[in-house]
N, CA, C and O atoms as CSV, one atom per row, in Angstrom:
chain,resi,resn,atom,element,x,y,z
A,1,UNK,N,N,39.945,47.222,-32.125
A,1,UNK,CA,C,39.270,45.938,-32.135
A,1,UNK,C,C,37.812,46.119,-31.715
A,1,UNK,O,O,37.397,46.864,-30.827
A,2,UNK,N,N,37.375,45.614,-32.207
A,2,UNK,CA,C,35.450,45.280,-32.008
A,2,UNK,C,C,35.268,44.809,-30.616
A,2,UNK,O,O,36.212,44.316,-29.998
A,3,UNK,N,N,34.097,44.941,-30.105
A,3,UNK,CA,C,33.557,44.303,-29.316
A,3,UNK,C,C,32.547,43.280,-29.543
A,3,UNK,O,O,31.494,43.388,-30.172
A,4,UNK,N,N,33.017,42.294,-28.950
A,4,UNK,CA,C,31.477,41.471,-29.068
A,4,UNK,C,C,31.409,40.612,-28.096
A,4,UNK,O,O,32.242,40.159,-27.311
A,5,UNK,N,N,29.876,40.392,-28.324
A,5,UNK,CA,C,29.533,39.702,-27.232
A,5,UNK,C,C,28.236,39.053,-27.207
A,5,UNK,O,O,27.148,39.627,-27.232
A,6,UNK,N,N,28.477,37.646,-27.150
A,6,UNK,CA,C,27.248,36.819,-27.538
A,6,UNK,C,C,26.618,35.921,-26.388
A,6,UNK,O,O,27.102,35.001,-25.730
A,7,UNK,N,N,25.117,36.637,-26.382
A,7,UNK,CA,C,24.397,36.011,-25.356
A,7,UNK,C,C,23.515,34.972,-25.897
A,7,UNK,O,O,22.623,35.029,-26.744
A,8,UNK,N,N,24.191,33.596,-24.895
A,8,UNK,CA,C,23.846,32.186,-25.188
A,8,UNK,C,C,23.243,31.468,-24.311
A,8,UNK,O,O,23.025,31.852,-23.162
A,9,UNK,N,N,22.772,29.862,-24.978
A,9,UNK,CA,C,22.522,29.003,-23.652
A,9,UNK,C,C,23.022,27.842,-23.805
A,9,UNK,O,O,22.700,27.565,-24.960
A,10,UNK,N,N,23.707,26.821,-23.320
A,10,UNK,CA,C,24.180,25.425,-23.362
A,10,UNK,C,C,23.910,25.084,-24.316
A,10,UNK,O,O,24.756,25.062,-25.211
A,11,UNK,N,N,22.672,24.691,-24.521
A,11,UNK,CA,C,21.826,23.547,-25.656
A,11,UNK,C,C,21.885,24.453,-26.818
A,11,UNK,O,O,22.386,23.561,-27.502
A,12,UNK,N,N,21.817,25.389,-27.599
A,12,UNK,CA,C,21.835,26.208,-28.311
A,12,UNK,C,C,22.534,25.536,-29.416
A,12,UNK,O,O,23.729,25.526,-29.120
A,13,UNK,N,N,22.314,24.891,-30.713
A,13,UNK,CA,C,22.840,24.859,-31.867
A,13,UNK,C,C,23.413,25.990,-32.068
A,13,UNK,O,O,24.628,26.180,-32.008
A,14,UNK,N,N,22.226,27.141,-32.421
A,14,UNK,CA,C,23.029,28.124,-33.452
A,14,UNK,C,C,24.190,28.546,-32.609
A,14,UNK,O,O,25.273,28.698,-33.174
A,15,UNK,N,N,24.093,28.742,-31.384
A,15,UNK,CA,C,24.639,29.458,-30.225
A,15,UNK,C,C,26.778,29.019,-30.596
A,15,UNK,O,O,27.782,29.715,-30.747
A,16,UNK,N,N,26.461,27.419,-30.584
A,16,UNK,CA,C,27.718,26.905,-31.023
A,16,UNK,C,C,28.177,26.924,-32.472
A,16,UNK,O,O,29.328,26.606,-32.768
A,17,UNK,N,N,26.998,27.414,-33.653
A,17,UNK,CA,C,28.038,27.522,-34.881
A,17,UNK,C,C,28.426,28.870,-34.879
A,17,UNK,O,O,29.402,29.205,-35.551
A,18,UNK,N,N,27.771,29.726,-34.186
A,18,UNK,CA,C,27.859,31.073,-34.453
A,18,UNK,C,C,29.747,30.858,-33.396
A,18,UNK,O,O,30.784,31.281,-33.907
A,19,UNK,N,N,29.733,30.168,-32.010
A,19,UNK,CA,C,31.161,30.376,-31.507
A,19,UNK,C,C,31.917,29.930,-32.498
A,19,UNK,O,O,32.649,30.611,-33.216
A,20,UNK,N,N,31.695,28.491,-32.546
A,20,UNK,CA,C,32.789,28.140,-34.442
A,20,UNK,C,C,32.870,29.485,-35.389
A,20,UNK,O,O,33.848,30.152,-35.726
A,21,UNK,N,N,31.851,29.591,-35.607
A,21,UNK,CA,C,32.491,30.600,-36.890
A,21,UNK,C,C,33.602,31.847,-36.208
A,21,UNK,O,O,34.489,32.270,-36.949
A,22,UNK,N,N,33.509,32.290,-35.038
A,22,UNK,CA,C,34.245,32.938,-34.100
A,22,UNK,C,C,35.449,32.542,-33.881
A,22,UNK,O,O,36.339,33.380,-33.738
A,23,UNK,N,N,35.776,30.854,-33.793
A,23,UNK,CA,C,36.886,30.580,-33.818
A,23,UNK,C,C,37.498,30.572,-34.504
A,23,UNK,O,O,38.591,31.087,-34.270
A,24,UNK,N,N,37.222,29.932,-35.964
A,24,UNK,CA,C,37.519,29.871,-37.027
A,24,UNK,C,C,38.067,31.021,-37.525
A,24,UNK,O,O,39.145,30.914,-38.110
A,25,UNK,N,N,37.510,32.199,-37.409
A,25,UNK,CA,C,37.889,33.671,-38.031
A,25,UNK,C,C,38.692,34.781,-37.149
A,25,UNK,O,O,39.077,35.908,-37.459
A,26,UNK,N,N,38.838,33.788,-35.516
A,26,UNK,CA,C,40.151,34.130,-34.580
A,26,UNK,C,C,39.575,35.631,-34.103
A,26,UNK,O,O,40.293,36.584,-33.799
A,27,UNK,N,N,37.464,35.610,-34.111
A,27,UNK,CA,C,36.789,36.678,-33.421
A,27,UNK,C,C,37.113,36.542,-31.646
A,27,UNK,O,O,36.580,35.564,-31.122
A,28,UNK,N,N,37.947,37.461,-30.715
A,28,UNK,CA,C,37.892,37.735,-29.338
A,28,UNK,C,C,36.393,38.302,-29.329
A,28,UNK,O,O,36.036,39.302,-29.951
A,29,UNK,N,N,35.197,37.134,-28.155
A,29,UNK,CA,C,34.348,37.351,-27.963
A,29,UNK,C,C,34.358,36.860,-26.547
A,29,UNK,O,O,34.964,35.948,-25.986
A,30,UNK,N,N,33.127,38.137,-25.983
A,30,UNK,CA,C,33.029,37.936,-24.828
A,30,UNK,C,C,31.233,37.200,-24.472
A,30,UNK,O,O,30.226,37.860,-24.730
A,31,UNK,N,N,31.163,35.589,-23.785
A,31,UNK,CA,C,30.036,34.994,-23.689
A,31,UNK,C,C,29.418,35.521,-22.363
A,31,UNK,O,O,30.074,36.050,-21.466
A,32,UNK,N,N,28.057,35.310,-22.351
A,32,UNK,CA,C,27.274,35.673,-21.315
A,32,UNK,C,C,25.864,34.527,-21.575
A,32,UNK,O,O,25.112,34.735,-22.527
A,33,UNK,N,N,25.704,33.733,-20.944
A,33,UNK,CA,C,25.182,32.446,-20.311
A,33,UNK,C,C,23.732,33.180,-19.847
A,33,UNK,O,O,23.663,33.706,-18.736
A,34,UNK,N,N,22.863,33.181,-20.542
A,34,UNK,CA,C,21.845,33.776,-20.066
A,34,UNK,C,C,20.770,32.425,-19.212
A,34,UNK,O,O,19.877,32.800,-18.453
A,35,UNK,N,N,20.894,31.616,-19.344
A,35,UNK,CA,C,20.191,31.086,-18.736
A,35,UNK,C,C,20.659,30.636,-17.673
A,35,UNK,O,O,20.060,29.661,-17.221
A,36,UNK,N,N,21.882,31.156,-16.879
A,36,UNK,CA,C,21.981,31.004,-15.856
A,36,UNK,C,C,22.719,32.612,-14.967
A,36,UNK,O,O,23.363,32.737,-13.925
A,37,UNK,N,N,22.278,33.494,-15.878
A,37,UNK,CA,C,22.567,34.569,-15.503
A,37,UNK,C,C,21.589,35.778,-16.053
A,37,UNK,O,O,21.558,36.269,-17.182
A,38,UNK,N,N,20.695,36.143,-14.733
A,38,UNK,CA,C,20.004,37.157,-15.256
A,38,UNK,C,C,19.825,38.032,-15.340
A,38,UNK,O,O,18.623,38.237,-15.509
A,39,UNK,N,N,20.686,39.265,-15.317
A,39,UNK,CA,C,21.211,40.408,-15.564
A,39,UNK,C,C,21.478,39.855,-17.273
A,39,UNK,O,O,20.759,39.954,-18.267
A,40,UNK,N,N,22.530,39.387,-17.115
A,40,UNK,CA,C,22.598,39.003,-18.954
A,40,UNK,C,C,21.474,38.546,-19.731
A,40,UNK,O,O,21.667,38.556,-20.946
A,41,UNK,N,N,20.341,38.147,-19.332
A,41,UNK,CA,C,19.268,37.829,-20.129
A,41,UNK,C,C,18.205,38.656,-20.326
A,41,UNK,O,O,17.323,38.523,-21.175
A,42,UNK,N,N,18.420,40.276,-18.791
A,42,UNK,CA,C,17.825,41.292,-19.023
A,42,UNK,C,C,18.073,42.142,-20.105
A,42,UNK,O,O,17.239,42.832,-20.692
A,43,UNK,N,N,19.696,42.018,-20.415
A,43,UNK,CA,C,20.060,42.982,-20.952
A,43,UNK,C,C,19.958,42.632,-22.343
A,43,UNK,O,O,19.732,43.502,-23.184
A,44,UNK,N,N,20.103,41.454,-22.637
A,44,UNK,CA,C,20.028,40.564,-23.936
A,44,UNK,C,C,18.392,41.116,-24.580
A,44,UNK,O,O,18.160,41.777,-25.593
A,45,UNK,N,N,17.424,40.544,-23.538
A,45,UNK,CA,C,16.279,41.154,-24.328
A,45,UNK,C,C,15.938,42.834,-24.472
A,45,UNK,O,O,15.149,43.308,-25.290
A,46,UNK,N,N,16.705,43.579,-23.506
A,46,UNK,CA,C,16.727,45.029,-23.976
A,46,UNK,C,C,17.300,45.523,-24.903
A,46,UNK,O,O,17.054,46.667,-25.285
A,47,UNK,N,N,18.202,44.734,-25.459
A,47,UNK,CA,C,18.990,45.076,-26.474
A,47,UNK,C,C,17.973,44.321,-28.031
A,47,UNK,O,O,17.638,44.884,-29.073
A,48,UNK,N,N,17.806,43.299,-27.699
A,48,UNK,CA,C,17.139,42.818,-29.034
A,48,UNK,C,C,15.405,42.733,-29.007
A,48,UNK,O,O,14.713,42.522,-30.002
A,49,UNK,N,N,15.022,42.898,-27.952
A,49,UNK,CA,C,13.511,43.056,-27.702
A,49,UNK,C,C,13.160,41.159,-27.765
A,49,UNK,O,O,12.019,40.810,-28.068
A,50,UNK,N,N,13.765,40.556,-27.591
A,50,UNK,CA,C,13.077,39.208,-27.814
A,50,UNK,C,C,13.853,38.019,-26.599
A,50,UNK,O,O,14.523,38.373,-25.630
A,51,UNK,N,N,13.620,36.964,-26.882
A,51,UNK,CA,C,13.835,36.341,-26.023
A,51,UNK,C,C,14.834,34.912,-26.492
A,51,UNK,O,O,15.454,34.205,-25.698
A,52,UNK,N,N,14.768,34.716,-28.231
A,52,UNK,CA,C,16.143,33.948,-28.581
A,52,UNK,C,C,17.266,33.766,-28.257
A,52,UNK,O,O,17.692,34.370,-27.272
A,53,UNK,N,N,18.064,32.917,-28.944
A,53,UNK,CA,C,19.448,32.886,-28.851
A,53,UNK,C,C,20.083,32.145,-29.617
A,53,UNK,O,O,20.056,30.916,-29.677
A,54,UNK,N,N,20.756,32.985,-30.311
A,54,UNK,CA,C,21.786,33.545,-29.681
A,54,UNK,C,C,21.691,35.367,-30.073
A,54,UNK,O,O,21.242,35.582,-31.199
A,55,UNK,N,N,21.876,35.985,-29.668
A,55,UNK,CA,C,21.813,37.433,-29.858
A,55,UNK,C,C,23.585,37.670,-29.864
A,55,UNK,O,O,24.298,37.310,-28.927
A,56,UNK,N,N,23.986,38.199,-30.846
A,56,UNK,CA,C,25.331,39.216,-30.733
A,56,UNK,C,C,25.188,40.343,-31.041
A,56,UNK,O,O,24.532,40.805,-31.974
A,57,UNK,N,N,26.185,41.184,-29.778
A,57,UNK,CA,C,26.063,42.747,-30.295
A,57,UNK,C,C,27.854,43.112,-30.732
A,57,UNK,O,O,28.890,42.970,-30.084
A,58,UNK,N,N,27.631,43.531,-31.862
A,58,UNK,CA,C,29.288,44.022,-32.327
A,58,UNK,C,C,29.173,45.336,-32.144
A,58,UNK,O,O,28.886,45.947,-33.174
A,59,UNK,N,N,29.304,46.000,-31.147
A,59,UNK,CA,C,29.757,47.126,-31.135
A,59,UNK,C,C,28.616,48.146,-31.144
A,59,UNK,O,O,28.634,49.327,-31.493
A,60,UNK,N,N,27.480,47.286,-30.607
A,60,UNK,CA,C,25.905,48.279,-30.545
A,60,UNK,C,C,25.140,47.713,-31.611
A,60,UNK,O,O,24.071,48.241,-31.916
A,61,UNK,N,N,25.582,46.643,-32.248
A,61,UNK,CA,C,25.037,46.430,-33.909
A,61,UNK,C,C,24.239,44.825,-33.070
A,61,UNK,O,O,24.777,44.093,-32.239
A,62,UNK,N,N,23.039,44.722,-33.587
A,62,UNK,CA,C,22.284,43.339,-32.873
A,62,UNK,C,C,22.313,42.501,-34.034
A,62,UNK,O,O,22.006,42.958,-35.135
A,63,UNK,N,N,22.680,41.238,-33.864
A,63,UNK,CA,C,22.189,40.487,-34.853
A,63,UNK,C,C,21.630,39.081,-34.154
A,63,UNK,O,O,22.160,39.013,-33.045
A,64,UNK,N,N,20.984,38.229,-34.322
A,64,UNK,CA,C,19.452,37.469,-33.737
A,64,UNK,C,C,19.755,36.182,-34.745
A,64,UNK,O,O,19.386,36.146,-35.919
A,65,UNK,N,N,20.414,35.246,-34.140
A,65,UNK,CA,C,20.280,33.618,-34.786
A,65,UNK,C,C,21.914,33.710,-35.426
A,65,UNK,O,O,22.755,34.589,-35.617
A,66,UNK,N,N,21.798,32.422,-35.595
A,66,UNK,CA,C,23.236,32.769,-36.927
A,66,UNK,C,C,22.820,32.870,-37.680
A,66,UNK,O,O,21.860,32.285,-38.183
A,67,UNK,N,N,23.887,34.245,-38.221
A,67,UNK,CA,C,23.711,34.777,-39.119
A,67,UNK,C,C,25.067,34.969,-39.700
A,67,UNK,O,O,25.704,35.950,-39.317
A,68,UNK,N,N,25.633,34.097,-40.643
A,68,UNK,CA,C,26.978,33.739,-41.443
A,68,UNK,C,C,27.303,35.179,-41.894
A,68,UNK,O,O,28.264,35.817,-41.464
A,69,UNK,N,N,26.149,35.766,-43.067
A,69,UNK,CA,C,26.584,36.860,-43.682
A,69,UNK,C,C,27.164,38.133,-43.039
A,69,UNK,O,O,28.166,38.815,-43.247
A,70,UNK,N,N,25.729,38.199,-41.834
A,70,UNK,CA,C,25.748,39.604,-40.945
A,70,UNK,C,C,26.521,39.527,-40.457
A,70,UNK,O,O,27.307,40.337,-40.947
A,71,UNK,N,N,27.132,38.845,-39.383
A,71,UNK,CA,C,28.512,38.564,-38.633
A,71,UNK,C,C,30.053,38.786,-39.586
A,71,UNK,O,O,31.014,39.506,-39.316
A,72,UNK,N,N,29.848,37.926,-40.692
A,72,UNK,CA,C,30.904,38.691,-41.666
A,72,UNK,C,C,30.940,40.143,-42.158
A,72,UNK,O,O,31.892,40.924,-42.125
A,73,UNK,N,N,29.416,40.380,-42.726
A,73,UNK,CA,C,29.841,42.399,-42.745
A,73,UNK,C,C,30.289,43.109,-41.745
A,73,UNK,O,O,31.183,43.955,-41.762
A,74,UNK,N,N,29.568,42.701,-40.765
A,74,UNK,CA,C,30.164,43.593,-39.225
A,74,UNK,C,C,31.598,43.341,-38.850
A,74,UNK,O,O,32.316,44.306,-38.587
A,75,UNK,N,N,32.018,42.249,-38.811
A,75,UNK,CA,C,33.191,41.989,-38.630
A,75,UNK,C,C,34.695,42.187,-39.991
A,75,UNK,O,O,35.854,41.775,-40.007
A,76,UNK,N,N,33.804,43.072,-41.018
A,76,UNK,CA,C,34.391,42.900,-42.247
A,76,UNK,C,C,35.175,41.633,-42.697
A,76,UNK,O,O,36.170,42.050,-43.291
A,77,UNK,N,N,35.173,40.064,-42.678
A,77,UNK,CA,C,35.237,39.016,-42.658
A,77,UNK,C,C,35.214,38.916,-44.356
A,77,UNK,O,O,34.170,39.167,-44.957
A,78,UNK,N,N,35.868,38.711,-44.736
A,78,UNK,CA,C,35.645,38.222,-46.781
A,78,UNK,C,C,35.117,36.509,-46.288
A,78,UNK,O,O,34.825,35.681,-47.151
């Protein structure tokens, strides 16, 4: 099984379609609340160099906003 793990914030649109599409496709993801945790928001921008959100990493793989398609290749998702 994959890892993932998506660093978010409350108010975040994309933040919540990107968890929907997670639910929907029955993805085990692990959240990290960056705006109220900052170790996770260090690591979030070391990993993606920026300061958005939502950032997911599948398994070392970054992807930055929702992103329907990318999340389906990585997750091999039809």
């Amino acid at each position: 099984m994959q890892k993932v793990t998506i660093y978010t914030t409350p108010t975040c649109v994309y933040c919540k379609m990107t968890k929907a599409f997670f639910k929907e496709n029955n993805v085990q993801y692990e959240e990290k609340d960056v705006s109220t945790d900052r170790t996770a928001a260090d690591e979030m921008i070391k990993k993606s160099n920026q300061m958005g959100v939502p950032v997911v990493d599948i398994d070392g793989q970054i992807l930055v906003g929702f992103d329907k398609e990318g999340l389906s290749r990585l997750l091999n998702i039809k």
